[in-house]
TINU-771631 format. One record per atom (N, C-alpha, C): residue number from 1; atom name; x, y, z. Coordinates in pm, 1 decimal, m for minus. Atoms other than C-alpha are relative to their C-alpha. Layout:
// residues N
 num atome       xx       yy       zz
 NUM    CA        X        Y        Z
...
***
This chain:
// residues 165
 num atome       xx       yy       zz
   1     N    m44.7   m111.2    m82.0
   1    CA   7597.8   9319.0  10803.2
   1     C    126.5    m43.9     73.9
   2     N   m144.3     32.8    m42.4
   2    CA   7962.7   9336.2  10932.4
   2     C    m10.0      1.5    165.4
   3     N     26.0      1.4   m191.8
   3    CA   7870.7   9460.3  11294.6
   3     C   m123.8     50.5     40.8
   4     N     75.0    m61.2      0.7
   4    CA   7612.8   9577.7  11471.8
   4     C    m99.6    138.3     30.1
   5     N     31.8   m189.0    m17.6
   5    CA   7683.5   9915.0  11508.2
   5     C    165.6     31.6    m46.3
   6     N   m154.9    m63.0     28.8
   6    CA   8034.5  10094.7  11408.2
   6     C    m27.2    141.1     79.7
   7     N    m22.1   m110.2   m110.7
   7    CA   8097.0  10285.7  11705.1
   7     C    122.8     81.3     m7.5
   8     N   m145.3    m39.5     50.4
   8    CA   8444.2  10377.2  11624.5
   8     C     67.3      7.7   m108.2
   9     N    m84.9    m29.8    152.0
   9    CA   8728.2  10490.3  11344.5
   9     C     46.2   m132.3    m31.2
  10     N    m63.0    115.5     14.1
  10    CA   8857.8  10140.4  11419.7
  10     C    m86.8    m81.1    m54.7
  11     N    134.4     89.7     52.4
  11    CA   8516.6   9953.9  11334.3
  11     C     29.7     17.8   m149.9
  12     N     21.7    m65.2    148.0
  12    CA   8502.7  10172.7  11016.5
  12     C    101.3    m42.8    m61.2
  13     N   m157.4     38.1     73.6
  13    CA   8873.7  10096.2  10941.5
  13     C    m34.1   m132.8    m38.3
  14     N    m67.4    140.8     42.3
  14    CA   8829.8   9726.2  10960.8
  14     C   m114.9    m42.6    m59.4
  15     N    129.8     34.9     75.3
  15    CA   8458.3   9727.3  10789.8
  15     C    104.9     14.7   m151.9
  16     N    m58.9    m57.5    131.3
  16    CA   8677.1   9885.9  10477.8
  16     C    102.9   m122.4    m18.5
  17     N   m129.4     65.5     55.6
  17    CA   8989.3   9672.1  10514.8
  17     C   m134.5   m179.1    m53.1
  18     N     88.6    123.0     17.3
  18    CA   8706.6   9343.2  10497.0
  18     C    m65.6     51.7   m177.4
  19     N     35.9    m52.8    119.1
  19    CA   8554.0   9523.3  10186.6
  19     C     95.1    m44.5   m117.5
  20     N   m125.2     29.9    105.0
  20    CA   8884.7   9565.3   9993.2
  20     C     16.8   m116.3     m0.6
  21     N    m50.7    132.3      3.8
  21    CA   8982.6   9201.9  10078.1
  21     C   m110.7    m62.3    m77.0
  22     N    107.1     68.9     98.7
  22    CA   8659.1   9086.6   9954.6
  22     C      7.3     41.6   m151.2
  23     N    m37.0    m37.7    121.7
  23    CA   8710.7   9303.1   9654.1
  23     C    132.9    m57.7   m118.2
  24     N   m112.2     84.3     59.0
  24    CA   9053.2   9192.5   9561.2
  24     C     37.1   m179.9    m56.3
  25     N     m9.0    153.7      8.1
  25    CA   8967.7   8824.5   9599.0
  25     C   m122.9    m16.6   m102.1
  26     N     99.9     11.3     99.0
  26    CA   8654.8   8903.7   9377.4
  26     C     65.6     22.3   m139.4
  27     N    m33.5    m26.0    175.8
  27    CA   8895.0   9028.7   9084.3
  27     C    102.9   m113.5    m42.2
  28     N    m71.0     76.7     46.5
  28    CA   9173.3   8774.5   9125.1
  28     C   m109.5   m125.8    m85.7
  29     N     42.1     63.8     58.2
  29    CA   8916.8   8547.4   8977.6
  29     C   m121.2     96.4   m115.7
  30     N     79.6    m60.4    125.0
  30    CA   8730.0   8807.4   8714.9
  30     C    108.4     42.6    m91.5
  31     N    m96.4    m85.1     59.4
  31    CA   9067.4   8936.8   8600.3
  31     C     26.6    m78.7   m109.2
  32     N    m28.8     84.5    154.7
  32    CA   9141.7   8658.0   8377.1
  32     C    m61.3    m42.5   m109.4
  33     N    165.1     m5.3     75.4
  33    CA   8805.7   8638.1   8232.4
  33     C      8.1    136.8   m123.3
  34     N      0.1   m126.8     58.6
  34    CA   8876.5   9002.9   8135.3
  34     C    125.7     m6.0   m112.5
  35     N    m86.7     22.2     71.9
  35    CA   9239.3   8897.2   7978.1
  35     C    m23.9    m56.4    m87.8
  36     N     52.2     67.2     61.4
  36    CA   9115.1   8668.1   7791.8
  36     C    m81.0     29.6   m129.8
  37     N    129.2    m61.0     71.7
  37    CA   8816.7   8883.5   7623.2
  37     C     62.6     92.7    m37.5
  38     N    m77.5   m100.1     45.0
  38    CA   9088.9   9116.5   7544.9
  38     C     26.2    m29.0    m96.4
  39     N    m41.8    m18.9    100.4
  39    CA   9195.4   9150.5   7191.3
  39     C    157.3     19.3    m10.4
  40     N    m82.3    m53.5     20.2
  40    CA   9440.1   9378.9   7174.7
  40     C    126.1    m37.1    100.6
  41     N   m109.7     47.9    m41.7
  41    CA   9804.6   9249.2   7280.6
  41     C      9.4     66.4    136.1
  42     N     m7.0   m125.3   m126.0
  42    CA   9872.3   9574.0   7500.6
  42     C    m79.5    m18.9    141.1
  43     N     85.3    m22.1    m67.8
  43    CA   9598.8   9555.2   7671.5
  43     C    m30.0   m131.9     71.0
  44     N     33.1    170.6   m109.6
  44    CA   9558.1   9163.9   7784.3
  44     C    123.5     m5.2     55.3
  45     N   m140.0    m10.0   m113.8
  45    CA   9941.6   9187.6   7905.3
  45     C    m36.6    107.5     68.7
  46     N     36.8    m88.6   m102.1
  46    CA   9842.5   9517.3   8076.9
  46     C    m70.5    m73.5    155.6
  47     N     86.5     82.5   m117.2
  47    CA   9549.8   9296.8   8244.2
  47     C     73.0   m100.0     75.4
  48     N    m41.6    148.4    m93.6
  48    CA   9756.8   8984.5   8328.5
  48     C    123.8     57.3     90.4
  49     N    m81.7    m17.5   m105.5
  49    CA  10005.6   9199.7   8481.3
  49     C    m93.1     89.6    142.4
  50     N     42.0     10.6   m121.6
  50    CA   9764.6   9315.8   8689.9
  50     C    m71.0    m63.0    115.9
  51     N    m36.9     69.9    m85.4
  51    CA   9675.3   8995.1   8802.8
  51     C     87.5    m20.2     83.0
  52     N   m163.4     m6.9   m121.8
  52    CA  10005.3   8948.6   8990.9
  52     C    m28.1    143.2     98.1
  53     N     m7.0    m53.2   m113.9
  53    CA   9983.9   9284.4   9128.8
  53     C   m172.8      8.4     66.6
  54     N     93.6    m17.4    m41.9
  54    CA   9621.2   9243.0   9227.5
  54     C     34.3   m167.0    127.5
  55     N    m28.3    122.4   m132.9
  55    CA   9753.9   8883.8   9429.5
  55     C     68.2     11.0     73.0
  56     N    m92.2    m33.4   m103.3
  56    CA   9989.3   9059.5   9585.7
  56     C    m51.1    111.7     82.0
  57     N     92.2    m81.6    m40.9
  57    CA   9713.5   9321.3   9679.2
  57     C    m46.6    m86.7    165.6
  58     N     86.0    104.9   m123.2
  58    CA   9564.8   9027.7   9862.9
  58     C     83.9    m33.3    104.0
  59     N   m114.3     20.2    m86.0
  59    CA   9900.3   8945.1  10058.5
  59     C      5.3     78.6     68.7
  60     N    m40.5   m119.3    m80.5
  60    CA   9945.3   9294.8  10159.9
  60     C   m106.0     m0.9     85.6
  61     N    109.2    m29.4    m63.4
  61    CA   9564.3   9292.9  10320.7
  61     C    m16.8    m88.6     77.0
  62     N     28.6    152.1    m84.0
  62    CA   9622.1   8931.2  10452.5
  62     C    137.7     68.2    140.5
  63     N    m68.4     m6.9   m128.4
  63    CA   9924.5   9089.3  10643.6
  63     C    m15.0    140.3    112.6
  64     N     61.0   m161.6   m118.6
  64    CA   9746.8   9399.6  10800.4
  64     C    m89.7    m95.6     49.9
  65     N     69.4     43.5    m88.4
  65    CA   9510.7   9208.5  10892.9
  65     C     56.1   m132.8    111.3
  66     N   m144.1     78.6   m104.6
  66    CA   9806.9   8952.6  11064.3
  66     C      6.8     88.1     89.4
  67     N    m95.7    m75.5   m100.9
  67    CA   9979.2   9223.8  11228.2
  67     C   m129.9    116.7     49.5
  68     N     97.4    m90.9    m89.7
  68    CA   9597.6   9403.7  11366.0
  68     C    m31.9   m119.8     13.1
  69     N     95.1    105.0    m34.0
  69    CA   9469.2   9082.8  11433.1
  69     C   m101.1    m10.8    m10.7
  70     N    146.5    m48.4     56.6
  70    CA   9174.0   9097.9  11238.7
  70     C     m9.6   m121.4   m131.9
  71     N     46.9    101.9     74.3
  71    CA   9001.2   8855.2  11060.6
  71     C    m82.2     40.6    m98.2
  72     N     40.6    m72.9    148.3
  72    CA   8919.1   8984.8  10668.5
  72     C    m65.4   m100.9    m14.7
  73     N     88.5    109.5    114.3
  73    CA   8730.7   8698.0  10535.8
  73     C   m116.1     17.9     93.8
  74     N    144.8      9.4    m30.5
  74    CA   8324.7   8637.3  10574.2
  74     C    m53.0    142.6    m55.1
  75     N     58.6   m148.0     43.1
  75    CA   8245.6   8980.4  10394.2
  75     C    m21.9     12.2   m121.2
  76     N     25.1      1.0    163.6
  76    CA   8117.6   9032.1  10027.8
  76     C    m36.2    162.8    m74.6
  77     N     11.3   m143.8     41.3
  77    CA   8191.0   9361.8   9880.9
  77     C    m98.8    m18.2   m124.5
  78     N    167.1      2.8    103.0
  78    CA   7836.1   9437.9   9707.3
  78     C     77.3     91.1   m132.1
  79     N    m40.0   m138.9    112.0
  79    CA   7983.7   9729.7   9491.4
  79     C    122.5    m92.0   m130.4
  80     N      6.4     75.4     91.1
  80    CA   8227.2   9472.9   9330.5
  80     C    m33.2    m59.0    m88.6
  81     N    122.5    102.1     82.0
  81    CA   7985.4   9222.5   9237.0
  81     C    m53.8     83.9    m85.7
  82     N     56.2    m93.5    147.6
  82    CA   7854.0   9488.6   9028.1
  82     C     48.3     50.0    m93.0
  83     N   m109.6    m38.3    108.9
  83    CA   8104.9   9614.0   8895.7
  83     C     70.0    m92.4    m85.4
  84     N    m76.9     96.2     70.8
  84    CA   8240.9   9283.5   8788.8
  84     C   m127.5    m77.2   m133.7
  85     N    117.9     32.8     50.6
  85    CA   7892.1   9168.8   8682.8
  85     C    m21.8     98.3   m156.4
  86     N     25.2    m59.0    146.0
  86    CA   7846.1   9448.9   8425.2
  86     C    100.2     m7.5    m63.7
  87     N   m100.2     14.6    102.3
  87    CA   8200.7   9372.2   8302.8
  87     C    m54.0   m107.2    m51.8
  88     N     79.2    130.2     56.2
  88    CA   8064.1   9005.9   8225.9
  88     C    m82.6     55.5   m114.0
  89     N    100.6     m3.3     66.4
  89    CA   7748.5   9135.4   8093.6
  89     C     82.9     83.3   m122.9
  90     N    m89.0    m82.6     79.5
  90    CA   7973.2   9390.3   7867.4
  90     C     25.6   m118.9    m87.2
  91     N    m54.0    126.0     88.3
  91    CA   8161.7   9097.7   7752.5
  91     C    m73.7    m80.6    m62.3
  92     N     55.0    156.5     81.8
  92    CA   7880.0   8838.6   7620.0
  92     C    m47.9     75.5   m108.8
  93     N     86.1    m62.4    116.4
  93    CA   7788.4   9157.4   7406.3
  93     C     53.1    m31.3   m160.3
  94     N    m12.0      8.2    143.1
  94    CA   7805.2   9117.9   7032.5
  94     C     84.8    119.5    m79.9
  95     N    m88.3   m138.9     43.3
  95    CA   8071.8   9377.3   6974.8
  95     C    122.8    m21.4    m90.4
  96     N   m101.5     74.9     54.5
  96    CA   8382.8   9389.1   6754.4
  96     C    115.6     28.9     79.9
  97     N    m86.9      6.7    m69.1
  97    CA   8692.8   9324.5   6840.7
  97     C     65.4    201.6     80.0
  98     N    m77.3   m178.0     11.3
  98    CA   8808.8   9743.3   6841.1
  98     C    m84.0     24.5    148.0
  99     N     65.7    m39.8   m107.7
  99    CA   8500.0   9803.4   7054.9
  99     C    m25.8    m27.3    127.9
 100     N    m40.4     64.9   m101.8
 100    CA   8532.9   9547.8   7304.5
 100     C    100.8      2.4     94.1
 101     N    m90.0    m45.3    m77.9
 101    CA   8862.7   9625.4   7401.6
 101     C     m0.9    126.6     66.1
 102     N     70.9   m189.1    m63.9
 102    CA   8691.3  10016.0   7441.5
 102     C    m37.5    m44.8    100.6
 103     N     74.9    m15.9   m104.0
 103    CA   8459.3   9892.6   7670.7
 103     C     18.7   m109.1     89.3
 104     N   m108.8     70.8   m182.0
 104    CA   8708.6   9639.7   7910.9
 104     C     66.7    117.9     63.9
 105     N   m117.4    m71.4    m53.4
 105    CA   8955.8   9916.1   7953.0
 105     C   m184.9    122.6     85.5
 106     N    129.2    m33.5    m54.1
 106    CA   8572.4  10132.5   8033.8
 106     C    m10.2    m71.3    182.5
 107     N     m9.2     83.2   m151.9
 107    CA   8514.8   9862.7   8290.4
 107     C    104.4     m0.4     73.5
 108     N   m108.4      6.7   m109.4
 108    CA   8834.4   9840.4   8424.5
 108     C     56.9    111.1     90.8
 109     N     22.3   m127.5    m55.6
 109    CA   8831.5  10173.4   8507.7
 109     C   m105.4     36.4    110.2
 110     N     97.5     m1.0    m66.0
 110    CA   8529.8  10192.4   8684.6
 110     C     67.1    m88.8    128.8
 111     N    m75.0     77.4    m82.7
 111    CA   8714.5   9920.1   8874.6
 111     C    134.2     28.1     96.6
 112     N   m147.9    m87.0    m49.7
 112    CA   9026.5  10122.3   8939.6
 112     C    m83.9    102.6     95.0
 113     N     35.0    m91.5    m95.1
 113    CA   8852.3  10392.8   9064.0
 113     C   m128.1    m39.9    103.5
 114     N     72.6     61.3   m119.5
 114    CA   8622.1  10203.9   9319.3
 114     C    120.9    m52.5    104.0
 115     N    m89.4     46.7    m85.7
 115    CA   8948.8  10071.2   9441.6
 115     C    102.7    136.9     23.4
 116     N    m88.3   m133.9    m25.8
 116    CA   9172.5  10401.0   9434.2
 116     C   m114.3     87.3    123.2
 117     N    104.8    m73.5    m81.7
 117    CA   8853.2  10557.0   9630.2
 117     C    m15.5   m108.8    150.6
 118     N    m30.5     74.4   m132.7
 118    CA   8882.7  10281.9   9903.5
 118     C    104.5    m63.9     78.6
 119     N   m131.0    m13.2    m76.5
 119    CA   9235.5  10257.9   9941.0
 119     C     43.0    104.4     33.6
 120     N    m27.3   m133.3    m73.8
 120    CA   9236.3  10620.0   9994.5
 120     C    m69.7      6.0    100.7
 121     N     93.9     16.5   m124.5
 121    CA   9006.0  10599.7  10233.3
 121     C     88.9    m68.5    103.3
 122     N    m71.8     84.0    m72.6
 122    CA   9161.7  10302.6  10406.8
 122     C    149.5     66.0     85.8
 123     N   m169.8     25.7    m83.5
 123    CA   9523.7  10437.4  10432.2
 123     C    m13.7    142.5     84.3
 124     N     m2.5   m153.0    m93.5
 124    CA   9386.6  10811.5  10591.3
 124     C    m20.3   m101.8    129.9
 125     N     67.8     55.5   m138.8
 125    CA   9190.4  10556.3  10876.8
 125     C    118.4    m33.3     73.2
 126     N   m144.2     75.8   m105.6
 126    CA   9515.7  10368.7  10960.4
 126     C    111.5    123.8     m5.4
 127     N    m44.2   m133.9    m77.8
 127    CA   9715.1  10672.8  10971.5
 127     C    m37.5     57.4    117.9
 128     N     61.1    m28.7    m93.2
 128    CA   9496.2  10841.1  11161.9
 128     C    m25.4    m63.6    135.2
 129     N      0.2    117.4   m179.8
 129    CA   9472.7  10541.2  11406.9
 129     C    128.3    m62.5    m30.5
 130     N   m134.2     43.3      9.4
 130    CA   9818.2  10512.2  11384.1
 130     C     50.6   m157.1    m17.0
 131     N    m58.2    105.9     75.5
 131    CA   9861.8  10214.3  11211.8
 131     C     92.2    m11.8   m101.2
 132     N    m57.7    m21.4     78.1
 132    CA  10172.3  10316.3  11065.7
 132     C     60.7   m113.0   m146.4
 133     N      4.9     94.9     74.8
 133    CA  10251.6   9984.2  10864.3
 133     C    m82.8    m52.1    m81.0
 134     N     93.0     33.3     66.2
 134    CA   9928.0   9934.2  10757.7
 134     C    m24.2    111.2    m85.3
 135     N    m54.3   m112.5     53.0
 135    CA   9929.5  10301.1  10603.7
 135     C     88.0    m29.6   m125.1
 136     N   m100.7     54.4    117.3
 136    CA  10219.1  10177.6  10398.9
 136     C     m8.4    m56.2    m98.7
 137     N     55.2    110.7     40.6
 137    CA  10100.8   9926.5  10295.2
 137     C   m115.3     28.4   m100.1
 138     N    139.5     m8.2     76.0
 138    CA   9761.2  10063.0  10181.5
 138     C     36.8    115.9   m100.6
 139     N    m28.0    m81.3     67.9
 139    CA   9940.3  10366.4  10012.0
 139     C     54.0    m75.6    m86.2
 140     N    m70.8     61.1    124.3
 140    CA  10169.7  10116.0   9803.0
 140     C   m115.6    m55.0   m104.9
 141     N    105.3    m31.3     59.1
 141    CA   9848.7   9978.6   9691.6
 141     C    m88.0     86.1    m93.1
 142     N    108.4    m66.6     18.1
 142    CA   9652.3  10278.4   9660.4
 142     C    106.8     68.3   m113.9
 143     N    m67.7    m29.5    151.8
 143    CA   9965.9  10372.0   9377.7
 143     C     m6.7    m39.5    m88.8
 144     N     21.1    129.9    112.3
 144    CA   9962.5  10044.6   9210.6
 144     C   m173.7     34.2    m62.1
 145     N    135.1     m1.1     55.5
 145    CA   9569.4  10126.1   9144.1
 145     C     26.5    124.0    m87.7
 146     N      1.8   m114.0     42.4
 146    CA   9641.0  10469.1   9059.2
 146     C     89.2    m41.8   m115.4
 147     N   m109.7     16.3     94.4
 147    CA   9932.3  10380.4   8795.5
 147     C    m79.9    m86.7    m77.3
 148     N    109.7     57.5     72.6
 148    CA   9689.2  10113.0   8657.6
 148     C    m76.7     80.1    m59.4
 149     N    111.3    m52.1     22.4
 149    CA   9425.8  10356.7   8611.5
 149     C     55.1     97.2   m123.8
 150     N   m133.6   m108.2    132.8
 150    CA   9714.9  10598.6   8405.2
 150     C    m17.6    m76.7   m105.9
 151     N    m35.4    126.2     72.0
 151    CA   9780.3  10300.1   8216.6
 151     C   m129.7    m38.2   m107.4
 152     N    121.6     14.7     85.6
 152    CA   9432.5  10229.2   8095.9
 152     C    m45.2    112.2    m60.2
 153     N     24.1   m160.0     41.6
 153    CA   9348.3  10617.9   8022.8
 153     C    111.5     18.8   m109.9
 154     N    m87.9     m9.0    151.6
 154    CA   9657.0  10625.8   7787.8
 154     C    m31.5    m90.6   m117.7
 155     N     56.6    124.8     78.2
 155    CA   9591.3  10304.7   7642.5
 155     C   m140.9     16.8    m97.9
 156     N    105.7    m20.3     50.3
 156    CA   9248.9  10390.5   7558.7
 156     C     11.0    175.0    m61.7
 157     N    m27.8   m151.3     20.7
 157    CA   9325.5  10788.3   7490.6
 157     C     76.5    m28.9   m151.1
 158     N   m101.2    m35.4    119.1
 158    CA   9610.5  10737.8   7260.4
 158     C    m11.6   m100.1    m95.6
 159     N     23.3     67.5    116.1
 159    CA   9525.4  10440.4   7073.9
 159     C   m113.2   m113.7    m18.7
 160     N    131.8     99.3     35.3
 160    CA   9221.8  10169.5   7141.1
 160     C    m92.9     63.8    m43.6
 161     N    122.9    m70.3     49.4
 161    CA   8981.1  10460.4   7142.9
 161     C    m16.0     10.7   m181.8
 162     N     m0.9    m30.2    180.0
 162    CA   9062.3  10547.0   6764.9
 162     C    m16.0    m79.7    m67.5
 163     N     15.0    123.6     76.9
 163    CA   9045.0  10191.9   6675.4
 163     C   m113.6    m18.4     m7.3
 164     N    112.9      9.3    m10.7
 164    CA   8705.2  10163.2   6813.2
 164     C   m105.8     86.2   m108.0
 165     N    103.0   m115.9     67.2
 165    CA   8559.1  10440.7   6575.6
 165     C    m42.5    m35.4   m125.4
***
């Protein structure tokens, strides 16, 4: 448990920003796991470039929480762990190559939109509590997820899916 009550928008804000940070620091080390188990060219450069912008995810959350003075670490986003967990379990499956790459870009999705759904969240709170920098910050983010998420939906739309069949 983060506190032991969330009395305020500010509690709630910085329960979320602890979340995401835990989240982000949970994929910089699943992400390459996932590159790796990738096949298809497209699609493991897709992933490894979003390593980089997922470590620079972590920078941006290390410096909101600088400039609020707030201490992100000690928190373990549960909803991750699961989400990263059934990518694993996905991966040790006995699949072929076509279908495997179906069901990373699957997972990674699921992944996008757990994070597009809590950086939207995030950047209304600091708005709202006028945290205009942090706002910024969490919107540049909350694009980079969203443009990812494009990215995998075409990818899989216009040409892994058909491979898989």
């Amino acid at each position: 448990m983060l506190f032991d009550k969330l009395e305020t928008l500010d509690d709630l804000f910085e329960m979320q920003l602890k979340d995401l940070y835990s989240a982000e620091q949970q994929l910089t080390k699943a992400l390459p796991q996932m590159a790796s188990a990738a096949k298809d060219g497209r699609l493991r450069r897709g992933i490894e470039r979003h390593i980089r912008e997922t470590e620079n995810q972590v920078a941006r959350l290390e410096q909101i929480g600088k400039n609020l003075q707030l201490d992100l670490s000690g928190h373990t986003c549960k909803a991750m762990e699961g989400l990263i967990a059934e990518g694993q379990e996905t991966m040790s499956e006995n699949a072929t190559e076509e279908v495997m790459d179906a069901a990373l870009i699957a997972a990674s999705q699921r992944i996008e939109h757990y994070e597009i759904s809590g950086y939207g969240t995030a950047a209304h709170f600091a708005e709202r509590l006028g945290h205009t920098d942090a706002a910024d910050l969490l919107r540049q983010t909350l694009e980079e997820e969203q443009l990812a998420d494009t990215k995998l939906n075409d990818l899989a739309k216009n040409y892994l899916n058909a491979k898989a069949e």
